[in-house]
Jmol script that loads the backbone (N, CA, C; Angstrom):
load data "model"
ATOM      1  N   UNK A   1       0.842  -1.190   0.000  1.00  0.00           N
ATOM      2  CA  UNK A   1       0.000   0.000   0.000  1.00  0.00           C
ATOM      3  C   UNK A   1       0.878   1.241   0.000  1.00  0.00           C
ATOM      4  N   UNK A   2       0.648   2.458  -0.744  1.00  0.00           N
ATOM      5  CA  UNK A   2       1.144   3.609  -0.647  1.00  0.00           C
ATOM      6  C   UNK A   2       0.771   4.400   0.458  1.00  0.00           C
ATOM      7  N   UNK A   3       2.387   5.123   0.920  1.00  0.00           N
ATOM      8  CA  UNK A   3       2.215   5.940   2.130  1.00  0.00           C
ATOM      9  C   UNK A   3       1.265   7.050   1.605  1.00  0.00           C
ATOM     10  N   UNK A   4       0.187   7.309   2.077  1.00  0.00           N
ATOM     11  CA  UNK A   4      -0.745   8.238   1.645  1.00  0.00           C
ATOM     12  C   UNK A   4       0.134   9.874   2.305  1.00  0.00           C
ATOM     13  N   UNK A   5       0.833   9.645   3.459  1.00  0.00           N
ATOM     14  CA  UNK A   5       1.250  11.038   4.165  1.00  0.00           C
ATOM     15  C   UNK A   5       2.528  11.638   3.457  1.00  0.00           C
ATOM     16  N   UNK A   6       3.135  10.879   2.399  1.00  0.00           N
ATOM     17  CA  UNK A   6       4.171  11.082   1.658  1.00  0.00           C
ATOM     18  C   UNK A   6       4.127  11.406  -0.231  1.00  0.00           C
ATOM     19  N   UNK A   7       2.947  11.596  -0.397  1.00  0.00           N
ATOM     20  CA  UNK A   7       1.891  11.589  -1.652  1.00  0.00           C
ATOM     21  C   UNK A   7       1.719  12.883  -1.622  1.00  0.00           C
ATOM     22  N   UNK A   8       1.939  13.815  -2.801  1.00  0.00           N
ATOM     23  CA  UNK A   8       1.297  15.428  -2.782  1.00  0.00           C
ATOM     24  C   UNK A   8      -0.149  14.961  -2.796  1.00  0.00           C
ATOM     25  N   UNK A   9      -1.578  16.068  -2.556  1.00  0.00           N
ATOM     26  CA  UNK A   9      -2.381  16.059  -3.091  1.00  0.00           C
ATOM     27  C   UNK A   9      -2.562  16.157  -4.540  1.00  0.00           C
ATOM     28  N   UNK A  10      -3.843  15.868  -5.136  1.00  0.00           N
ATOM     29  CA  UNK A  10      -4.277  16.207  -6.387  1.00  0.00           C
ATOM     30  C   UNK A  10      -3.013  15.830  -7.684  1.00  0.00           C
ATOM     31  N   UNK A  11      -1.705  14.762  -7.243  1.00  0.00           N
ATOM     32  CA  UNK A  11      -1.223  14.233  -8.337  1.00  0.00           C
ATOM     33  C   UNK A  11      -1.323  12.876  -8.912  1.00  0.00           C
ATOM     34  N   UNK A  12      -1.834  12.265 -10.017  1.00  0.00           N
ATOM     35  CA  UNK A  12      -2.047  10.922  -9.957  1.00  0.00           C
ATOM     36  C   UNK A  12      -0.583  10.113 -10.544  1.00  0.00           C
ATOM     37  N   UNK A  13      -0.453   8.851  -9.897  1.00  0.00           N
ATOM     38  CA  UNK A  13       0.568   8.165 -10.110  1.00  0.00           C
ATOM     39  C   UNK A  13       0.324   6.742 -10.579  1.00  0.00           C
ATOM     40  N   UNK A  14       1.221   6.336 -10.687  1.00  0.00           N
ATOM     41  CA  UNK A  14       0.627   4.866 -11.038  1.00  0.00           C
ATOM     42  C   UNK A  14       0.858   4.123 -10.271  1.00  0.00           C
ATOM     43  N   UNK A  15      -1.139   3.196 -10.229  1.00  0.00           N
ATOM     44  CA  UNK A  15      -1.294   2.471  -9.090  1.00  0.00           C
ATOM     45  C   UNK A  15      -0.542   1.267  -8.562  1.00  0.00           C
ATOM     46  N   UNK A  16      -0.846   1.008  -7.150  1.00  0.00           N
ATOM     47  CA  UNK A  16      -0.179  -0.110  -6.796  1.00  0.00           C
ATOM     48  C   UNK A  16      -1.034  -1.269  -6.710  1.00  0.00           C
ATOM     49  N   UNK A  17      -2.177  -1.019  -6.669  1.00  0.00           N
ATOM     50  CA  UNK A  17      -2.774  -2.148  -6.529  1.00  0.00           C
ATOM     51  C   UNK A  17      -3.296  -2.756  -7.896  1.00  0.00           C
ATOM     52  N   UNK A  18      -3.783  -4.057  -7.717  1.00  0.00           N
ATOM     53  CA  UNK A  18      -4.089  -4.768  -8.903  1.00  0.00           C
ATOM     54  C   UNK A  18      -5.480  -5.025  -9.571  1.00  0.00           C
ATOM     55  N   UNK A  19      -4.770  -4.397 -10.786  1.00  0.00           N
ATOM     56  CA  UNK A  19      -6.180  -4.037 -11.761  1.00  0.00           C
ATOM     57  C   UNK A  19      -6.946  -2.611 -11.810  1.00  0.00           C
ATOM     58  N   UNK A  20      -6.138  -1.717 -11.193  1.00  0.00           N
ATOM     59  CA  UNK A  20      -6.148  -0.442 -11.341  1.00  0.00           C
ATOM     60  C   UNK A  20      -4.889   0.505 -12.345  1.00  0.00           C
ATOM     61  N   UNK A  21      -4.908   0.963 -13.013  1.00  0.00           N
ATOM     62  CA  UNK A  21      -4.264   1.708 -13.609  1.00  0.00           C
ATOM     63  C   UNK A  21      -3.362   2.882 -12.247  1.00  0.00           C
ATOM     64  N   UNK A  22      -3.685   3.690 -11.698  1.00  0.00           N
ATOM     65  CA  UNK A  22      -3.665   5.163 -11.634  1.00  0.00           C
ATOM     66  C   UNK A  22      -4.463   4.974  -9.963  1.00  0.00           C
ATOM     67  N   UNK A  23      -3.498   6.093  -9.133  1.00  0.00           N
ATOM     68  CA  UNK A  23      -4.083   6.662  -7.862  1.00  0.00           C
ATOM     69  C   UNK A  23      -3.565   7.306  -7.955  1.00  0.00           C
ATOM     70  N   UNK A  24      -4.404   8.451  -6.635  1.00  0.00           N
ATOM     71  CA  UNK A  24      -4.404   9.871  -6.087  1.00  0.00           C
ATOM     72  C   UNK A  24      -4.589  10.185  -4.879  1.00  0.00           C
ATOM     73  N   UNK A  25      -3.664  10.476  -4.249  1.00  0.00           N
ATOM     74  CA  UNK A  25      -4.418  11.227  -2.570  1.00  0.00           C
ATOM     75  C   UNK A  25      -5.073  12.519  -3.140  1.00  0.00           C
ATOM     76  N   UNK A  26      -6.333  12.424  -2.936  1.00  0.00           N
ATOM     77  CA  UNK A  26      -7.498  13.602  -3.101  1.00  0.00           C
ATOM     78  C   UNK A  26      -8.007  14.346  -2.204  1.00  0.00           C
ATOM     79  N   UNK A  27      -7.453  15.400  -2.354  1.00  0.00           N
ATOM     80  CA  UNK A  27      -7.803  16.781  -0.795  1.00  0.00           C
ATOM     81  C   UNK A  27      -8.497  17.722  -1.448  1.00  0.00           C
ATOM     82  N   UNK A  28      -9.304  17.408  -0.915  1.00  0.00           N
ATOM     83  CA  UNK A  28     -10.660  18.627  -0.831  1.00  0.00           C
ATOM     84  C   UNK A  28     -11.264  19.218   0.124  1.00  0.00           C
ATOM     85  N   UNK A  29     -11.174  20.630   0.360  1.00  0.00           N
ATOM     86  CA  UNK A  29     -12.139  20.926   1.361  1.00  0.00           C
ATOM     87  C   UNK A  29     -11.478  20.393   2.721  1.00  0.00           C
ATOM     88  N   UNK A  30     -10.536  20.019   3.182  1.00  0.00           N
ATOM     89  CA  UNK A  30      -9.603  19.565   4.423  1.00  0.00           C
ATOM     90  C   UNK A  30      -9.730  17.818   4.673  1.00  0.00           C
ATOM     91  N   UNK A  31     -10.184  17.401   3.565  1.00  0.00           N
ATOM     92  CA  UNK A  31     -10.238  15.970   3.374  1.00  0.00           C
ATOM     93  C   UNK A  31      -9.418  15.510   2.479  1.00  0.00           C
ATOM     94  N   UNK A  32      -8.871  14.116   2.965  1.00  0.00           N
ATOM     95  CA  UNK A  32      -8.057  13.509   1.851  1.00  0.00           C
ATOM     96  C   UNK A  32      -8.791  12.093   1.564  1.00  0.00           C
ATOM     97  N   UNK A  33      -7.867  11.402   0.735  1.00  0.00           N
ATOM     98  CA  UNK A  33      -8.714  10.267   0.520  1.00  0.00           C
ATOM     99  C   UNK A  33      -7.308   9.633  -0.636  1.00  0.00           C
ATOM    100  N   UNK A  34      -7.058   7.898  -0.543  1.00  0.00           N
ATOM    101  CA  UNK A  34      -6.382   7.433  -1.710  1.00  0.00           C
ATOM    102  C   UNK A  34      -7.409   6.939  -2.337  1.00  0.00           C
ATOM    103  N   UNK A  35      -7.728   7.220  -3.526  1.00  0.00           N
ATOM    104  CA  UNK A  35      -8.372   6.565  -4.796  1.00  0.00           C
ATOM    105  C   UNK A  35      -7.862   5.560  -5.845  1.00  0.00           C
ATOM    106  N   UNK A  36      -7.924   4.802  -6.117  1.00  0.00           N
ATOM    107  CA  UNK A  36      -7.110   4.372  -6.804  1.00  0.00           C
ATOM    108  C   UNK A  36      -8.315   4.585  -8.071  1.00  0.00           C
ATOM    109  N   UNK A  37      -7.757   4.576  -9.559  1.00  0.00           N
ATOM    110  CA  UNK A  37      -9.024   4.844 -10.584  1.00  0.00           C
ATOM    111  C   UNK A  37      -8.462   4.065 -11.649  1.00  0.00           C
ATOM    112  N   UNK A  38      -9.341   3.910 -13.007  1.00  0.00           N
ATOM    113  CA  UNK A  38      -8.604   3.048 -14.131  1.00  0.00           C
ATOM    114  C   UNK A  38      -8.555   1.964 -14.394  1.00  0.00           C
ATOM    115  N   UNK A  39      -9.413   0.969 -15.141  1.00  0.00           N
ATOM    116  CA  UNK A  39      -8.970  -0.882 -14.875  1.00  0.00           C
ATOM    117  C   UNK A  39      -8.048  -0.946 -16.515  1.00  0.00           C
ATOM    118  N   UNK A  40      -7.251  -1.744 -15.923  1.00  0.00           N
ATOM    119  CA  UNK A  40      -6.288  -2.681 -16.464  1.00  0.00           C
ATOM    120  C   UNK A  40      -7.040  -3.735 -17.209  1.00  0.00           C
ATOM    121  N   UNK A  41      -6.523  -4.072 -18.384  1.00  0.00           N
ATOM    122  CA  UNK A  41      -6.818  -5.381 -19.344  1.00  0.00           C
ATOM    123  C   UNK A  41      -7.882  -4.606 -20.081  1.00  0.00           C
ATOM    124  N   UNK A  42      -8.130  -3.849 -20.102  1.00  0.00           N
ATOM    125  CA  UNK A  42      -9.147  -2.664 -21.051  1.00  0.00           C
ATOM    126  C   UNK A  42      -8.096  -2.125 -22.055  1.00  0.00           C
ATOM    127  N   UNK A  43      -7.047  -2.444 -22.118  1.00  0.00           N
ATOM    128  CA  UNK A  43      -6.119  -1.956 -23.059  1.00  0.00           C
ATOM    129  C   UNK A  43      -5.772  -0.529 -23.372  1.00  0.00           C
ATOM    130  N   UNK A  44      -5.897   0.037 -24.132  1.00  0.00           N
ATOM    131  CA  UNK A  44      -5.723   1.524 -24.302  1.00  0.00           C
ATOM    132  C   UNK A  44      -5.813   2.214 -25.074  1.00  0.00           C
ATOM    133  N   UNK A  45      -7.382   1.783 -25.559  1.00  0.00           N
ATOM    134  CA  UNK A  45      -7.984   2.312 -26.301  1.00  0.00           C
ATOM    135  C   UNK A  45      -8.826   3.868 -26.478  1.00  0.00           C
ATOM    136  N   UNK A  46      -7.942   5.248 -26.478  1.00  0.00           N
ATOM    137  CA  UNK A  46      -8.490   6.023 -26.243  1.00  0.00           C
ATOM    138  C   UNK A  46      -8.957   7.087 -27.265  1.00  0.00           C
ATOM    139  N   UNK A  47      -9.659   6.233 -28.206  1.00  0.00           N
ATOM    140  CA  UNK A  47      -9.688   6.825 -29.416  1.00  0.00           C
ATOM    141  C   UNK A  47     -11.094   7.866 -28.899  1.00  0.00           C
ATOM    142  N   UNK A  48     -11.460   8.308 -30.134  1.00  0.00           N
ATOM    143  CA  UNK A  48     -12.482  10.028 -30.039  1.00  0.00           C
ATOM    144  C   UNK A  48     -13.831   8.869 -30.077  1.00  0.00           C
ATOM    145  N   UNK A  49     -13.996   7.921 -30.225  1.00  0.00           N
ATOM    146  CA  UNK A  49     -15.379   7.479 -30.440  1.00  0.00           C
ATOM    147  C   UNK A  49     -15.029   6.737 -28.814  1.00  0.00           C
ATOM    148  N   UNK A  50     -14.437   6.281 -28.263  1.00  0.00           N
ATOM    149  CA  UNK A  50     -14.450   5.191 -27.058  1.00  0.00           C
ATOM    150  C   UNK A  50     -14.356   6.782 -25.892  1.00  0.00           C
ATOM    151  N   UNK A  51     -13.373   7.668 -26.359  1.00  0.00           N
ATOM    152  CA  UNK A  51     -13.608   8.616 -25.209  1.00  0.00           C
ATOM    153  C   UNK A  51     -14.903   9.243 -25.255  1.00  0.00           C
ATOM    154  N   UNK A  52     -15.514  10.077 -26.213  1.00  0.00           N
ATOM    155  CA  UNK A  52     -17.240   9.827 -26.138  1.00  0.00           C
ATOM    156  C   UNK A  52     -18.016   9.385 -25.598  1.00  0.00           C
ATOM    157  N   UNK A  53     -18.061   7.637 -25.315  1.00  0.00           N
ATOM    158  CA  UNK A  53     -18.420   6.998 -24.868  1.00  0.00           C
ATOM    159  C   UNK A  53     -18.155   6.711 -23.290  1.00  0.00           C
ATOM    160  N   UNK A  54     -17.496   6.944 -23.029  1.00  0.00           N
ATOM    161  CA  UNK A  54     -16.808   6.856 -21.337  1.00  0.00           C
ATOM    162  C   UNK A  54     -17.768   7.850 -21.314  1.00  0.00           C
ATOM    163  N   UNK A  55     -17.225   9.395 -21.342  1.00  0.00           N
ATOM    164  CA  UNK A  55     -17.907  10.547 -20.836  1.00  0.00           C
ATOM    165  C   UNK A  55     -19.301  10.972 -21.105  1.00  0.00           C
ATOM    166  N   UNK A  56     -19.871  10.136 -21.902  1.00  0.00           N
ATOM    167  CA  UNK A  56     -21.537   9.682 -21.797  1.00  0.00           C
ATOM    168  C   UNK A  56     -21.624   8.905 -20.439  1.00  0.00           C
ATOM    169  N   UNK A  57     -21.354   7.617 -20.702  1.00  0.00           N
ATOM    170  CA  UNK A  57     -21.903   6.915 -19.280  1.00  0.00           C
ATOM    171  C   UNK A  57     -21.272   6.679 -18.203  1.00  0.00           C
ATOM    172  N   UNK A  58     -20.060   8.068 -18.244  1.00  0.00           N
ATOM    173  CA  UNK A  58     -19.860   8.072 -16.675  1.00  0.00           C
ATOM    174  C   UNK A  58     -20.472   9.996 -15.795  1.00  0.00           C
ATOM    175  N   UNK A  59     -20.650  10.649 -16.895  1.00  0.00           N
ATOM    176  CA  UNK A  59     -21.382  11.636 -16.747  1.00  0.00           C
ATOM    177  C   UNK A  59     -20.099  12.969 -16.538  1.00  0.00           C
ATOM    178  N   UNK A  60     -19.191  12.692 -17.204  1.00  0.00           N
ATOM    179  CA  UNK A  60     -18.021  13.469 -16.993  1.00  0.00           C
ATOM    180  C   UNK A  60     -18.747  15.179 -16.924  1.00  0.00           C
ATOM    181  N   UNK A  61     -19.312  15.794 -17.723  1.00  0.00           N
ATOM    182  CA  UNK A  61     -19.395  16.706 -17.541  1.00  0.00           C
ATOM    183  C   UNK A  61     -19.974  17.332 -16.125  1.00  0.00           C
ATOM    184  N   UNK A  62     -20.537  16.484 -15.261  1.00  0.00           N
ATOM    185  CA  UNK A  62     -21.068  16.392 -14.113  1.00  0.00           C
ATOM    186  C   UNK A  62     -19.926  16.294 -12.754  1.00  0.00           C
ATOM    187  N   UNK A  63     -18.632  15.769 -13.075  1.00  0.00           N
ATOM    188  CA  UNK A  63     -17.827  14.841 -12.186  1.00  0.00           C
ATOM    189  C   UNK A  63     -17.124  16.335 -11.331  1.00  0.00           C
ATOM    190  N   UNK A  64     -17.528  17.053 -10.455  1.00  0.00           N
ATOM    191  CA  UNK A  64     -16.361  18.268 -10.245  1.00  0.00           C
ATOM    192  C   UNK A  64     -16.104  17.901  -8.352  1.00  0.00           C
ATOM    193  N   UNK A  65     -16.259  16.265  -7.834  1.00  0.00           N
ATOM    194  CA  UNK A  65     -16.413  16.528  -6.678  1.00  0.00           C
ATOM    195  C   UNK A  65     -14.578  15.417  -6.862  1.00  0.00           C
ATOM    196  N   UNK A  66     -13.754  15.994  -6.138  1.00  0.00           N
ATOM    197  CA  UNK A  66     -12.005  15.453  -6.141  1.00  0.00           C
ATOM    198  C   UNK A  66     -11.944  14.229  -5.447  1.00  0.00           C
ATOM    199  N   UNK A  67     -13.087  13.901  -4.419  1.00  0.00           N
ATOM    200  CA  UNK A  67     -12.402  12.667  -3.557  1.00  0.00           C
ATOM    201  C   UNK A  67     -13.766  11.552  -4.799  1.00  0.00           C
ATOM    202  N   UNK A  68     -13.744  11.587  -5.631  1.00  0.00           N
ATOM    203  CA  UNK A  68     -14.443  10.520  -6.283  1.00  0.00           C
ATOM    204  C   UNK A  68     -13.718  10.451  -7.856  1.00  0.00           C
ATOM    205  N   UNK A  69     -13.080   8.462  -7.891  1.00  0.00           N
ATOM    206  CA  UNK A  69     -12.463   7.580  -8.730  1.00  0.00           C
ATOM    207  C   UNK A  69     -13.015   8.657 -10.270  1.00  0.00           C
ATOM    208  N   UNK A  70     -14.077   8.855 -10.104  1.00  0.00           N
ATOM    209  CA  UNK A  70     -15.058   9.285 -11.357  1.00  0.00           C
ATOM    210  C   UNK A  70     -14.081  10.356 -12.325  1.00  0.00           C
ATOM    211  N   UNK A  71     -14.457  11.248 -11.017  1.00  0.00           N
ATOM    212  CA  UNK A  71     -13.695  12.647 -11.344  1.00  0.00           C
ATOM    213  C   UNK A  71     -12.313  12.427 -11.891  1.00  0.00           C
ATOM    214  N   UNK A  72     -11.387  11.774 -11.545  1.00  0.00           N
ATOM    215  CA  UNK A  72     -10.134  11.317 -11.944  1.00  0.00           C
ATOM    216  C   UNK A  72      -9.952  10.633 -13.043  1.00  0.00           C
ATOM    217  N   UNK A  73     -10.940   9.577 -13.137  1.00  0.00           N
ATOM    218  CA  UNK A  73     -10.821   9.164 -14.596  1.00  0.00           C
ATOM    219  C   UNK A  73     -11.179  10.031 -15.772  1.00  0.00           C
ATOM    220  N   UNK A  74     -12.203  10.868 -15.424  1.00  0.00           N
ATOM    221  CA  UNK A  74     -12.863  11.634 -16.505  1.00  0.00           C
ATOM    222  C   UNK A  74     -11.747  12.890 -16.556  1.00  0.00           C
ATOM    223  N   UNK A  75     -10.897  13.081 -15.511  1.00  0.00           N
ATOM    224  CA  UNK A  75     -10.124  14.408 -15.795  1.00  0.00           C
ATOM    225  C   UNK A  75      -8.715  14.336 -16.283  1.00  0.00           C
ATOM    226  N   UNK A  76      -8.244  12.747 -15.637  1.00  0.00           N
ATOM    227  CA  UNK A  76      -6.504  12.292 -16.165  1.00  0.00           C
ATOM    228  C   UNK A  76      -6.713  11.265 -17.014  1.00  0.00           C
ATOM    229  N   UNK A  77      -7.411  10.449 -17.387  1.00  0.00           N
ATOM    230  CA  UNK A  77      -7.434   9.224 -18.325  1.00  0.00           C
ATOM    231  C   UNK A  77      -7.979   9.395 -19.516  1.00  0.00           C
ATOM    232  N   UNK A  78      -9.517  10.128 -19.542  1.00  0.00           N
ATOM    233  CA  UNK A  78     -10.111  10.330 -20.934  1.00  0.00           C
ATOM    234  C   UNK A  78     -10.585  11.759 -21.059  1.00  0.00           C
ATOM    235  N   UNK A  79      -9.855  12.655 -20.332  1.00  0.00           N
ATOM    236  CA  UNK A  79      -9.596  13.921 -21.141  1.00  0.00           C
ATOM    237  C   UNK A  79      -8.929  14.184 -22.212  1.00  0.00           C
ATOM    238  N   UNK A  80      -8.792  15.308 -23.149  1.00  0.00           N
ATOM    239  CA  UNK A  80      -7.992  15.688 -24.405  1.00  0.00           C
ATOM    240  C   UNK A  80      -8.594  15.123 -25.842  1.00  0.00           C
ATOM    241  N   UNK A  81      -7.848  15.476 -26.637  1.00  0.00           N
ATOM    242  CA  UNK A  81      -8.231  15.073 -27.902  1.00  0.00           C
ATOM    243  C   UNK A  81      -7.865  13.429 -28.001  1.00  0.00           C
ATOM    244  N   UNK A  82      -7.177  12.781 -27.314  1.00  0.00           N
ATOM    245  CA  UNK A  82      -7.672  11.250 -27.788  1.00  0.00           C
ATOM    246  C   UNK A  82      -6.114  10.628 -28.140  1.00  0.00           C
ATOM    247  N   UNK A  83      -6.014   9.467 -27.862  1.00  0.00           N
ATOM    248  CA  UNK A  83      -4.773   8.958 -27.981  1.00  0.00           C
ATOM    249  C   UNK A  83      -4.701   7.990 -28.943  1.00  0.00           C
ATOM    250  N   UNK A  84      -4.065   6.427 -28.723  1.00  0.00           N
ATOM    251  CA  UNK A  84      -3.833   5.393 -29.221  1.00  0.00           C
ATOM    252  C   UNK A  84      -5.478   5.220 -29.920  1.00  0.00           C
ATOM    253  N   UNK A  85      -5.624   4.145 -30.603  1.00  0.00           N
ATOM    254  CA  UNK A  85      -6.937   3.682 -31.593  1.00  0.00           C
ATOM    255  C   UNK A  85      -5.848   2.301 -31.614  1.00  0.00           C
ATOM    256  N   UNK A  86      -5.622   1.451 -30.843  1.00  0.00           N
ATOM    257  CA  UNK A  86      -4.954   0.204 -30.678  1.00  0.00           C
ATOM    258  C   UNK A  86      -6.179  -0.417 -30.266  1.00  0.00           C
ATOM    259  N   UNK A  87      -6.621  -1.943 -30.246  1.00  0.00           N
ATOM    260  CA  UNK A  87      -7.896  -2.427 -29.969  1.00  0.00           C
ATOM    261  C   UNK A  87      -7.326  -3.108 -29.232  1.00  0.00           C
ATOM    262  N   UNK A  88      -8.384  -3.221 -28.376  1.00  0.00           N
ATOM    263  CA  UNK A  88      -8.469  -3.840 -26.294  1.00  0.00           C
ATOM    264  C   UNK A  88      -8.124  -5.131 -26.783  1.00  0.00           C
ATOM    265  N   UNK A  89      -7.295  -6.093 -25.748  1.00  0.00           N
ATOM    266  CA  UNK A  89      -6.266  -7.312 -25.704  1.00  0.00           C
ATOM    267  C   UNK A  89      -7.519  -8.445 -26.023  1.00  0.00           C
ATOM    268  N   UNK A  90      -7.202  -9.248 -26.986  1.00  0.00           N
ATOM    269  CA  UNK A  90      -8.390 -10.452 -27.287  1.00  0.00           C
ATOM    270  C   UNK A  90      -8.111 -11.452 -26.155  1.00  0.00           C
ATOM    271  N   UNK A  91      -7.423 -11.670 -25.051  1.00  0.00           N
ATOM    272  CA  UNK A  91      -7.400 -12.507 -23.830  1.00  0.00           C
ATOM    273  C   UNK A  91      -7.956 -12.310 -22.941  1.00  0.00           C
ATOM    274  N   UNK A  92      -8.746 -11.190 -22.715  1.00  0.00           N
ATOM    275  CA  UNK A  92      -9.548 -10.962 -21.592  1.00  0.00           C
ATOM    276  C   UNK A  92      -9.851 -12.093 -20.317  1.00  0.00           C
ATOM    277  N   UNK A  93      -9.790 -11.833 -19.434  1.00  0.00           N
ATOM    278  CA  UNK A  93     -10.561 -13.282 -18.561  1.00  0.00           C
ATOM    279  C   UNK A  93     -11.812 -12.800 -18.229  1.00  0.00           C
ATOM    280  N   UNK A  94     -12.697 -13.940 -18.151  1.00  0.00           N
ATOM    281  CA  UNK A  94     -13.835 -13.734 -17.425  1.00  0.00           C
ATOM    282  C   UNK A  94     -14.714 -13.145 -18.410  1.00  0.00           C
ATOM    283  N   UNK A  95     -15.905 -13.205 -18.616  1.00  0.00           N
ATOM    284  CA  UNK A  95     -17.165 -13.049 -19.703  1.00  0.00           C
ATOM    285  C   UNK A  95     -17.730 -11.797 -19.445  1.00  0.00           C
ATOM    286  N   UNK A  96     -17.827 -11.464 -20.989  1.00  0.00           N
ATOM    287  CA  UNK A  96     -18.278  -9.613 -21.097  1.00  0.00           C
ATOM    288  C   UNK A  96     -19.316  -9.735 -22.443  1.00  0.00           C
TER     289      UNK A  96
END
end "model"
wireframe off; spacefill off
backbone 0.3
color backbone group
């Protein structure tokens, strides 16, 4: 586990735990919080039609509260004009 008291606020790093991409100690308002945000084996696919799609059904334009996973994904992962267009790993485990 990451020392949360040795962590700036509001920077995300990459996570330690498994099957998360990305954490943050999140201070808001005199609160902190570790988040961890991001799943792994989703590959990295962040093309303009899949980021669209995130920020439809996670409600990004809505997300402005810091101690919630939401807000973080919608502000460090699928913000910007759009990255890789590489297609998600055909090994997946487990049924989707």
């Amino acid at each position: 586990m990451a020392d949360k008291s040795k962590m700036k606020c509001n920077s995300p790093v990459p996570s330690n735990r498994a099957g998360k991409k990305m954490m943050v100690k999140a201070c808001s308002n005199g609160e902190e919080k570790l988040l961890h945000f991001g799943a792994k084996g989703y590959g990295h696919n962040y093309s303009a039609a899949a980021r669209k799609s995130f920020k439809a059904r996670h409600s990004c334009d809505t997300a402005n509260d810091k101690l919630t996973p939401r807000y973080w994904a919608c502000k460090k992962l699928w913000a910007g004009p759009g990255g890789s267009t590489a297609s998600s790993p055909k090994n997946r485990k487990g049924k989707y």
